[in-house]
N, C-alpha and C positions, 0 to 999 in steps of 0.2 A: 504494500500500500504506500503510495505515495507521499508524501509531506503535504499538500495541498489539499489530496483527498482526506488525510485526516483531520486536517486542521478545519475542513467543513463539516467531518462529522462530530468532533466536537463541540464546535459551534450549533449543532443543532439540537447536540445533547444539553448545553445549558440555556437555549431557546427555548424546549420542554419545560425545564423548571420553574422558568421565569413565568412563563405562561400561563403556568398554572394559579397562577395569582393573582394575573393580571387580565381584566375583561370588559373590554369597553362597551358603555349605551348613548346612548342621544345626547344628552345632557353632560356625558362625561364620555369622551370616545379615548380609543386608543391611539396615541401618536406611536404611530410602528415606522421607523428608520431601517432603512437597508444600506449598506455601503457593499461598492462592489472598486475595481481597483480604479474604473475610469469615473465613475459618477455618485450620487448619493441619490436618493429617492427618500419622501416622506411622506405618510399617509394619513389620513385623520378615519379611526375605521369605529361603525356600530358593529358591535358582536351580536345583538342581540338579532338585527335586519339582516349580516352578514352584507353591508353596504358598505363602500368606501364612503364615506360625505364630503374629504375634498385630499388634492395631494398636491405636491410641487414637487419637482426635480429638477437636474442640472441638463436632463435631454431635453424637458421641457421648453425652458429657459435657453437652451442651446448656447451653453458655457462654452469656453475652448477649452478650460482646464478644468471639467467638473471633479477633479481627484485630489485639489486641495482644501483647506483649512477652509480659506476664504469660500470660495463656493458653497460649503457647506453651511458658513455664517449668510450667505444668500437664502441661499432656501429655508432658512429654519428663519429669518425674517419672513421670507413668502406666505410660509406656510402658517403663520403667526397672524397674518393679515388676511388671508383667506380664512379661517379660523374665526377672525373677528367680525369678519363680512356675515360668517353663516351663524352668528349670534353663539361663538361657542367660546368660552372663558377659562374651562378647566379640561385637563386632557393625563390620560394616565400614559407615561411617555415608558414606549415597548422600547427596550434596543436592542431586540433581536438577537441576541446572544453574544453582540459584540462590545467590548471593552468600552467602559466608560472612559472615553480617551480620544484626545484627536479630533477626526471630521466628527464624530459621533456627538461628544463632548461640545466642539464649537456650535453642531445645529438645534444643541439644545438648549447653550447658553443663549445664540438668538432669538428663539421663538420664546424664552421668556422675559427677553428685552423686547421681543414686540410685544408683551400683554399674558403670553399664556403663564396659566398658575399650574403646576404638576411639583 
């Protein structure tokens, strides 16, 4: 097994645990963050409708360099402002099983410098 392949199936092993905790509704949805090596993606998700309600990313916005720090303090603004657009204030922030650290880190520091509370 490769380094890479493991290094995803770890990460999905402590996405399960995290999960299990974490469960967003209307009122209070899940901010689920993905990082991949060129871009970030954020999602605002009901668990209960199994509905996105709104997302932003870096293909979206069509970055050139969606795989740094900065980019990702874009989107977690965006998605902070789309967020406020759809009347949403509180948000249970997923990180997907990846390290509190970095783009993850900075897209969460922005979207509670646009307004959200988690």
């Amino acid at each position: 097994m490769n380094a890479q392949k493991l290094n995803n199936v770890r990460r999905k092993r402590r996405k399960t645990g995290i999960r299990k905790s974490l469960f967003g509704s209307a009122t209070k949805p899940r901010l689920s963050v993905y990082r991949s090596s060129k871009h970030i993606y954020a999602q605002l998700i009901d668990d209960f409708e199994g509905k996105t309600l709104a997302s932003a990313s870096t293909v979206q916005t069509k970055a050139q360099k969606g795989g740094n720090v900065d980019a990702a303090k874009q989107i977690g603004t965006k998605i902070a402002e789309v967020a406020k657009s759809a009347g949403i204030d509180t948000v249970a922030f997923d990180r997907n099983g990846f390290k509190y650290h970095g783009r993850v880190k900075a897209l969460a520091d922005a979207a509670r410098e646009g307004g959200l509370k988690f």
